[in-house]
C-alpha positions as CSV (number, residue, x, y, z in Angstrom):
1,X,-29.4,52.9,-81.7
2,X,-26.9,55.8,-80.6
3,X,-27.5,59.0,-79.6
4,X,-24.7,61.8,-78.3
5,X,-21.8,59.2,-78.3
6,X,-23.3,56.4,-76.2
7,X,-24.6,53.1,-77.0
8,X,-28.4,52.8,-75.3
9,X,-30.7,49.5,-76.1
10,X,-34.4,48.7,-75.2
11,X,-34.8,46.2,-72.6
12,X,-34.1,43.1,-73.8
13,X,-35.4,40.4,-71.3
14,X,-33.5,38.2,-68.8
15,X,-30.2,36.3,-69.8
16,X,-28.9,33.2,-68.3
17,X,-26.6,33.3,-65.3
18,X,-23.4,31.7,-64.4
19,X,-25.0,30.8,-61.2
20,X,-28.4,30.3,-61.6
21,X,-29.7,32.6,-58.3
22,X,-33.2,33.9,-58.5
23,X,-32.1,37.0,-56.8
24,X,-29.5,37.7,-59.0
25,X,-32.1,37.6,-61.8
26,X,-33.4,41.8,-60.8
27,X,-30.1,42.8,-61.1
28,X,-30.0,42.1,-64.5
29,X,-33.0,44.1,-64.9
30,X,-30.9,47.1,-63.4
31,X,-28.2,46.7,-66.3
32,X,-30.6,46.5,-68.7
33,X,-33.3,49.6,-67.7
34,X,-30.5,51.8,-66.6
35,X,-29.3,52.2,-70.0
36,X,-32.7,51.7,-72.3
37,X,-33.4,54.6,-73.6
38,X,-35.4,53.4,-76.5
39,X,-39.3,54.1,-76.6
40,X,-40.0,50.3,-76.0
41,X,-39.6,50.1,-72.4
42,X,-41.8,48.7,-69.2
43,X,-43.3,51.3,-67.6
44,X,-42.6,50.1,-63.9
45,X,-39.9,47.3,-62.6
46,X,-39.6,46.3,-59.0
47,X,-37.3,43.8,-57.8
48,X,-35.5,43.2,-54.3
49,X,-31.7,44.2,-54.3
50,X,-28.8,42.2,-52.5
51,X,-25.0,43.4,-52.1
52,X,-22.0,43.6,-49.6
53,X,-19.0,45.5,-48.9
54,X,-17.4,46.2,-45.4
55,X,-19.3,49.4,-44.4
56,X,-22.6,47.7,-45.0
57,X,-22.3,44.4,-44.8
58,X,-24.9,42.3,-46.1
59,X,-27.6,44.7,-47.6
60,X,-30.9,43.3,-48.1
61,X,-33.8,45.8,-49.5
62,X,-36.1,46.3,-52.7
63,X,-35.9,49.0,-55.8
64,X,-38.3,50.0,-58.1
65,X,-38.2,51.9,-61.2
66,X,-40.7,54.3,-62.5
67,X,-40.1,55.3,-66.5
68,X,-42.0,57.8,-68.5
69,X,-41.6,60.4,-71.5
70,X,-41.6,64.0,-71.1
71,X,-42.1,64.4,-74.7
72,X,-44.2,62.0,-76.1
73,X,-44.6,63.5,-79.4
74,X,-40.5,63.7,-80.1
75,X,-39.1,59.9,-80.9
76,X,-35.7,61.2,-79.9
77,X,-36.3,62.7,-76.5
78,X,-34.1,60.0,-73.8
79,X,-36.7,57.8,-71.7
80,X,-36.5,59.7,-68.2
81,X,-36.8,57.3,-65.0
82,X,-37.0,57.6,-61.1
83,X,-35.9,55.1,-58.9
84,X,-36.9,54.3,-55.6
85,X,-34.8,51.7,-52.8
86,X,-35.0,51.0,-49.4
87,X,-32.5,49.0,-47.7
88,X,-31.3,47.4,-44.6
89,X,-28.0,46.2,-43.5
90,X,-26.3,43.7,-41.6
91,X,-24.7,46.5,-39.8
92,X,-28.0,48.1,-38.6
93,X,-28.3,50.7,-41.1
94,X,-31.3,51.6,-42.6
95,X,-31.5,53.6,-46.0
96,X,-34.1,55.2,-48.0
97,X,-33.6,57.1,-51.1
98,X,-35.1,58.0,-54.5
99,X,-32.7,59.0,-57.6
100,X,-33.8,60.6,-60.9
101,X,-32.2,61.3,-64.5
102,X,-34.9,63.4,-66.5
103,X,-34.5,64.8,-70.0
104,X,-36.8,67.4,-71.6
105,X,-36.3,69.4,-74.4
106,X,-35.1,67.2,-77.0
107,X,-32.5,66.1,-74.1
108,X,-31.5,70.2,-74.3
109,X,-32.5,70.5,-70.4
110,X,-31.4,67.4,-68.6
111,X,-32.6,66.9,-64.2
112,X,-30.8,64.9,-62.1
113,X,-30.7,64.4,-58.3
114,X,-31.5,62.5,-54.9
115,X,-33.4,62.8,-51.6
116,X,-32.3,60.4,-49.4
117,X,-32.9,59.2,-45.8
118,X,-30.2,57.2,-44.0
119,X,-30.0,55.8,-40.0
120,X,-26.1,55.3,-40.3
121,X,-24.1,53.6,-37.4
122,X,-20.4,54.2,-38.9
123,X,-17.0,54.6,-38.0
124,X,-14.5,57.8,-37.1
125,X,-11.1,57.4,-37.5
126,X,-10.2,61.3,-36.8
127,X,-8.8,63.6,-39.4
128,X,-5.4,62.9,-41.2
129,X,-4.1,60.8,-43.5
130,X,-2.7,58.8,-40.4
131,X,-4.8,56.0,-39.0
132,X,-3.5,55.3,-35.9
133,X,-4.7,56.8,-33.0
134,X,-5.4,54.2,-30.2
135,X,-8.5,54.5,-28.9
136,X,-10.0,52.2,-26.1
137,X,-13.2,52.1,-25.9
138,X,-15.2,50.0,-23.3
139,X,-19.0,49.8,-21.9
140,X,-20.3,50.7,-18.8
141,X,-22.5,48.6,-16.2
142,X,-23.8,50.1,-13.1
143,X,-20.3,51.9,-13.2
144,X,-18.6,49.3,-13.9
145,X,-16.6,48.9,-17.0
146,X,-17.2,45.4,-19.4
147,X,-15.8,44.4,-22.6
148,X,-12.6,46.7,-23.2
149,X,-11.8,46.8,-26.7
150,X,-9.0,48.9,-28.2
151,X,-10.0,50.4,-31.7
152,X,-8.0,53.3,-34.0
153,X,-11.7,54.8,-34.7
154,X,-14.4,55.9,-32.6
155,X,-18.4,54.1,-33.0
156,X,-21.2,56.5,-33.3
157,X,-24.8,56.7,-34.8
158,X,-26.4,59.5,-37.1
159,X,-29.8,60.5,-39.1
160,X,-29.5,62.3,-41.8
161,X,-31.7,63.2,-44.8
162,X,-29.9,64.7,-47.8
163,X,-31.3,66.4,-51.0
164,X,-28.8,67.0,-53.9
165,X,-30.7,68.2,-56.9
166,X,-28.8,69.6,-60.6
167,X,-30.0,70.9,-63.6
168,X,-28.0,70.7,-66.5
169,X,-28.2,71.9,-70.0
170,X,-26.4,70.5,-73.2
171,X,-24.2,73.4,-75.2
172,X,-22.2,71.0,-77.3
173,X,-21.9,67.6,-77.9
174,X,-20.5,65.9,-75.1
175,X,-20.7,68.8,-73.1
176,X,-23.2,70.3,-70.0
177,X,-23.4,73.2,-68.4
178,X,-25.7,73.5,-65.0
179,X,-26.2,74.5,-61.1
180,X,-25.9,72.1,-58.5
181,X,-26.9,72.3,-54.9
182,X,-26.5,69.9,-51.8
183,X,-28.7,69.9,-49.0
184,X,-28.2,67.9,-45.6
185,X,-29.8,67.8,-42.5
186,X,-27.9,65.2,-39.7
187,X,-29.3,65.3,-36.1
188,X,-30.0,62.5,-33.5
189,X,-26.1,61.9,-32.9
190,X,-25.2,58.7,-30.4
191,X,-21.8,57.3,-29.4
192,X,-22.2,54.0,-29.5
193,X,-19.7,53.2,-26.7
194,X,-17.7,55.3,-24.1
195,X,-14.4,56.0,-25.3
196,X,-11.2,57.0,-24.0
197,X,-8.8,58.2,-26.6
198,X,-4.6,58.4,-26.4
199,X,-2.8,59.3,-29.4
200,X,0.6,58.2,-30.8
201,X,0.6,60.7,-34.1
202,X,0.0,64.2,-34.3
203,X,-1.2,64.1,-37.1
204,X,-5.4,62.8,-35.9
205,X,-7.5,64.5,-34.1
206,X,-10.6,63.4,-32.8
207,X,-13.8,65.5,-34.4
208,X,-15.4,66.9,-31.6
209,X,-19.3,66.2,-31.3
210,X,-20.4,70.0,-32.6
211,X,-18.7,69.2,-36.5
212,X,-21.0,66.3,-36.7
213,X,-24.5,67.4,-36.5
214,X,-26.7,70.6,-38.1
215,X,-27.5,71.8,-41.5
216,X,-25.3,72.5,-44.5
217,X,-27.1,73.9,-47.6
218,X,-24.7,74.6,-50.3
219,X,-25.4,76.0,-54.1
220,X,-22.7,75.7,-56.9
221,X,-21.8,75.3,-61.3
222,X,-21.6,72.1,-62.6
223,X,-19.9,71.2,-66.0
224,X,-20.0,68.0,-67.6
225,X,-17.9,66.1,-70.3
226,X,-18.9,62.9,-70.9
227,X,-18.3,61.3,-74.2
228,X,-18.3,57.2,-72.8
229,X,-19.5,54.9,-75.3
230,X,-21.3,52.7,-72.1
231,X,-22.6,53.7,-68.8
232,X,-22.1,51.1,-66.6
233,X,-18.9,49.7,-68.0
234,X,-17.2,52.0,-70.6
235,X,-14.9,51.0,-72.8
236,X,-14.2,53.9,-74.9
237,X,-14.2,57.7,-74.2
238,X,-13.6,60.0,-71.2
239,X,-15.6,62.1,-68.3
240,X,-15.0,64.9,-67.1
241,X,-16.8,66.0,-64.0
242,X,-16.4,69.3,-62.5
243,X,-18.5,70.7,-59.2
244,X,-17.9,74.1,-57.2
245,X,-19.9,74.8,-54.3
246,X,-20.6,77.4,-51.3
247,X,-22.0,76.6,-48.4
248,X,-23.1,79.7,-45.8
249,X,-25.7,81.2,-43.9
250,X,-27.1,82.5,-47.2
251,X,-28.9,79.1,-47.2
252,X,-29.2,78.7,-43.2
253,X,-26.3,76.3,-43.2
254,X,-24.3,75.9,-40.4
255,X,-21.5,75.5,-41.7
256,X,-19.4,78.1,-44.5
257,X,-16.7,77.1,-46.2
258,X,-16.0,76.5,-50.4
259,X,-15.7,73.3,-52.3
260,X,-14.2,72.1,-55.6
261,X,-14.4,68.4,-57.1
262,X,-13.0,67.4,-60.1
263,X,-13.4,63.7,-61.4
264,X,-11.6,63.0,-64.6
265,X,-11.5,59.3,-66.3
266,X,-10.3,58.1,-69.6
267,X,-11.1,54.7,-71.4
268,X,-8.5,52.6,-73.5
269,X,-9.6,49.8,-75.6
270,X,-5.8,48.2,-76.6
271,X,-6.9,45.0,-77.7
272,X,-10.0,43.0,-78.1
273,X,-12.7,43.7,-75.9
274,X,-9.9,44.7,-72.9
275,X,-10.3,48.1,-71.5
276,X,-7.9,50.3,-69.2
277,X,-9.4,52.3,-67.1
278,X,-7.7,55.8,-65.5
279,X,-9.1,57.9,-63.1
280,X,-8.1,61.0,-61.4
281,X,-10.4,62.8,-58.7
282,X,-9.2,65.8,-56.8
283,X,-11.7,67.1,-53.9
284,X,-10.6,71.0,-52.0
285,X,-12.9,72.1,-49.2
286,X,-11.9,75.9,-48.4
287,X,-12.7,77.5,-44.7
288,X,-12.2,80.4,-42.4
289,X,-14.0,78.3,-39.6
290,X,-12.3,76.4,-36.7
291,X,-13.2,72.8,-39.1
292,X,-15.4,71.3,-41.4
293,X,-18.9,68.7,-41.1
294,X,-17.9,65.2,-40.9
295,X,-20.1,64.3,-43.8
296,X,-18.7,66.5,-46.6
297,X,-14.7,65.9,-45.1
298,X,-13.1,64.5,-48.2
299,X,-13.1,60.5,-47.8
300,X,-10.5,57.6,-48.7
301,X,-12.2,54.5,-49.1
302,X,-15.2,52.5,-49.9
303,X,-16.7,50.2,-52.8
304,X,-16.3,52.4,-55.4
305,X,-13.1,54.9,-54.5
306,X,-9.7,53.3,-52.9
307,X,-11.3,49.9,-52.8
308,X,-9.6,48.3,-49.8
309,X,-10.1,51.3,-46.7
310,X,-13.2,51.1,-44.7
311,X,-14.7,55.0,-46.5
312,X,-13.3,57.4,-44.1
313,X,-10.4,55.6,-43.0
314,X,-8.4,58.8,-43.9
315,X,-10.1,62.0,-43.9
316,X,-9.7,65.7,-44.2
317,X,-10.3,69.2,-45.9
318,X,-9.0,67.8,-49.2
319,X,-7.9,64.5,-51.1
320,X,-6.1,64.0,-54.6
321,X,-6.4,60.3,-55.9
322,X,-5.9,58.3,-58.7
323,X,-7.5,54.6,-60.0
324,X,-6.0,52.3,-62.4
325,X,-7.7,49.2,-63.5
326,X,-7.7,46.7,-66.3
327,X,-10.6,44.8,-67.3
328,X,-10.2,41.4,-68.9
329,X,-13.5,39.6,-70.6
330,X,-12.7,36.0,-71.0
331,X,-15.4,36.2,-73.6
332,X,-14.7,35.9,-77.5
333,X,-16.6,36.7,-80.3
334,X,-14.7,34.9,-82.5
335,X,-14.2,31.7,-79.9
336,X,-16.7,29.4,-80.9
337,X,-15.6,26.3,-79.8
338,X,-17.1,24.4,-76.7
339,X,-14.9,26.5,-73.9
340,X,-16.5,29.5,-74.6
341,X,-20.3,28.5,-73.8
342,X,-19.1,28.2,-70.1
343,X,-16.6,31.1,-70.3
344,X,-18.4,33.2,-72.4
345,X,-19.8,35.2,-69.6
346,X,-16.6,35.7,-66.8
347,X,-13.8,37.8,-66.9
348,X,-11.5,39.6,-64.6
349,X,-9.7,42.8,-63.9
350,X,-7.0,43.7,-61.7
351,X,-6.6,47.4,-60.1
352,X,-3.8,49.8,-58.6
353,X,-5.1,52.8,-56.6
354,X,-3.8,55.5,-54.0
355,X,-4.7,58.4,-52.3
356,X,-4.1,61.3,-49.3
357,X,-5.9,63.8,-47.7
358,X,-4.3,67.1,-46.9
359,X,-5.8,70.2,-45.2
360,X,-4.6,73.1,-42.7
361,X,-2.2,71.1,-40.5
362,X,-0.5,68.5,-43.3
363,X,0.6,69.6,-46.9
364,X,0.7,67.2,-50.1
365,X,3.4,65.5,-50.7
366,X,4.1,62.7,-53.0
367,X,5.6,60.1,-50.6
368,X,2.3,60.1,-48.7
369,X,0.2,58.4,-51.1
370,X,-2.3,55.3,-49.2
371,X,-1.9,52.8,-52.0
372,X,-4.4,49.9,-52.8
373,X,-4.4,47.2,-55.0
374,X,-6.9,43.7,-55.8
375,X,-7.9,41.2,-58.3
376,X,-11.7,40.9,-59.2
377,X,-14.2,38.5,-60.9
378,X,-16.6,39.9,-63.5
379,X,-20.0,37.9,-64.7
380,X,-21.7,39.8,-67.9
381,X,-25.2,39.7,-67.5
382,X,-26.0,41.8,-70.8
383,X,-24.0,41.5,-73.6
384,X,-25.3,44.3,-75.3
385,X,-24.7,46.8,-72.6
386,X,-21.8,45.2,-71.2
387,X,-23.2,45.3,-67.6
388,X,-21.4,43.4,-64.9
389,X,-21.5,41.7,-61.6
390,X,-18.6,43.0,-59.9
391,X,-16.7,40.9,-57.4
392,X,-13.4,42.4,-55.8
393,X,-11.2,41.5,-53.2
394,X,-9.0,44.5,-52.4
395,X,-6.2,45.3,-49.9
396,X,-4.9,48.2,-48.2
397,X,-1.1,48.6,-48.2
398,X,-0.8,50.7,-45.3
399,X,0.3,49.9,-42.4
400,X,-1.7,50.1,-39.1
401,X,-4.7,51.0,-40.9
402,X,-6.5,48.1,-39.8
403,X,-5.4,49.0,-36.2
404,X,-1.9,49.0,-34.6
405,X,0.7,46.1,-37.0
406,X,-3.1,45.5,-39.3
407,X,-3.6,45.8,-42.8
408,X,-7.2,46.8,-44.3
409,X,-8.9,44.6,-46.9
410,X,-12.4,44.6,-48.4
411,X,-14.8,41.8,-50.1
412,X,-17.3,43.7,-52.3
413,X,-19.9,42.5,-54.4
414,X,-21.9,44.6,-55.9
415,X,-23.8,45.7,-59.8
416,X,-21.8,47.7,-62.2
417,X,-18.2,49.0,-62.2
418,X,-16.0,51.1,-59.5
419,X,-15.8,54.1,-62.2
């Protein structure tokens, strides 16, 4: 069945494995209900949840989803669903969120959003897209100091809750039009060490304690292209995703200042079942005030953007970034000879990024770019919806971002692709 220029199936049941992990076993019902659609679909699926990357660690947790129908009595109205997961982390961090993606209307009016709670220890590296400020940070002990440790970030501890509902409505094919808001509340701030901080580039600055915590409450336009053929692992079509926001005392926030995203990605398929994959993201945050909150500065890094930087390694009022990847299936529908029914489910893909952050003190310039690169394993849990295990090694080409003379590098495993 298709419907708007993507492929959607009912849920299908479990598929064999590679590796024959009962945990492993939910996650293929998170390909599969993710993008069912159809009218024949379970009504409730709960199942724990398991990944790993280097700001989290090893996550361990549970998610549940919740389907239903907003209008029963029209066969092509999309299956809406709410989610719900709760995890915790190796690296004592504790999230709980719900996400939702409701269509009403004859999927005219489309509702989409999160309200999450996270207890996040995590890392500042200062604002710039240098890393290396020295910072040596030690504990104290009836005032005496134990277990000096230099570092080029700074440890600290936050709660937040955030709320980031959208309503969007379809005025073409392919194409939404809708308001977005974000929502964030971040108190109960804790250094987790002492610190001491010397500098060797002008170009960080440590955020002072103020820019950290408080409300921001921002309201914006959203406008959506999205012509992909699958959701979790496109191999045809493009997205377009544009967000403009203000943030001001309008809403109580702390904070005032603009922002602009723009995420744009295009999908090749040259030959066979490979697929190139191009992204380009661009993120401006606009201010008169003396700086911006640490948790909407614009971010290099993570599992799914600049795989290879811790997220936040470089950081600052705006980024422009690009992705490049190339997905290899080892799987052949033609191939029916006795190497396929052990192949038939692996593949690979190998991936170029970079990206900078700019803002008032530090301009764009092309020679500035933090470039990434890494090789990764895929394992198809569902052929028909092309969903993936993704396993990627990635490393950071920039020197002393790992410290002073260190690389970064990441391990993630994780469900579904980077983009």
């Amino acid at each position: 069945m298709k419907r708007k220029g993507r492929k959607v199936y009912a849920h299908t049941g479990s598929w064999p494995l590679l590796i024959n992990f009962l945990l492993w076993l939910p996650l293929l019902s998170i390909g599969q209900q993710a993008d069912s659609l159809h009218r024949e679909y379970r009504k409730y699926d709960i199942f724990p949840a398991i990944s790993y990357s280097p700001e989290t660690k090893l996550s361990l947790g549970a998610l549940g989803y919740r389907y239903f129908d907003l209008e029963k009595d029209d066969p092509e109205t999309i299956t809406s669903y709410i989610n719900f997961l709760a995890l915790f982390t190796t690296a004592r961090q504790v999230l709980i969120e719900t996400n939702w993606d409701i269509f009403a209307n004859g999927n005219e009016t489309r509702y989409r959003g999160a309200l999450e709670f996270a207890k996040f220890p995590n890392r500042n590296y200062g604002i710039g897209n240098n890393a290396d400020a020295l910072i040596t940070e030690y504990e104290l002990k009836d005032q005496v100091i134990e277990d000096s440790v230099q570092r080029n970030y700074k440890q600290y501890s936050i709660m937040r809750i955030t709320f980031t509902p959208k309503v969007l409505w379809e005025v073409k094919k392919h194409l939404y039009l809708g308001f977005t808001s974000d929502l964030e509340w971040v108190w109960n701030l804790q250094q987790i060490a002492d610190s001491v901080a010397l500098y060797r580039g002008g170009d960080d600055i440590l955020l002072l304690e103020e820019n950290t915590t408080g409300y921001r409450g921002g309201l914006g336009i959203n406008i959506l292209w999205d012509s992909r053929d699958y959701l979790l692992n496109s191999s045809a079509g493009s997205l377009i995703d544009l967000q403009a926001k203000y943030y001001g005392k309008y809403l109580g926030s702390k904070y005032s200042y603009f922002s602009l995203d723009l995420d744009a990605r295009k999908f090749i398929n040259p030959i066979a079942d490979h697929t190139l994959a191009m992204r380009g993201f661009v993120s401006i945050r606009s201010t008169n005030d003396a700086s911006l909150p640490i948790r909407d500065l614009s971010k290099i890094g993570g599992s799914n953007f600049v795989r290879g930087y811790f997220r936040g390694t470089y950081q600052d009022n705006s980024v422009a970034a690009f992705e490049i990847e190339y997905r290899i299936p080892f799987y052949n529908e033609d191939n029916l000879g006795p190497i396929y029914h052990y192949w038939k489910r692996l593949g690979m893909a190998v991936f170029f990024s970079g990206a900078q952050v700019f803002g008032k003190e530090t301009n764009f310039a092309i020679n500035r770019f933090n470039l990434a690169g890494g090789l990764g394993l895929r394992i198809l849990f569902n052929k028909a919806s092309r969903a993936n295990l993704r396993l990627d090694y990635a490393l950071g080409f920039t020197p002393d971002a790992g410290g002073v003379g260190k690389l970064q590098s990441g391990f993630y495993f994780t469900f579904g692709e980077a983009f």
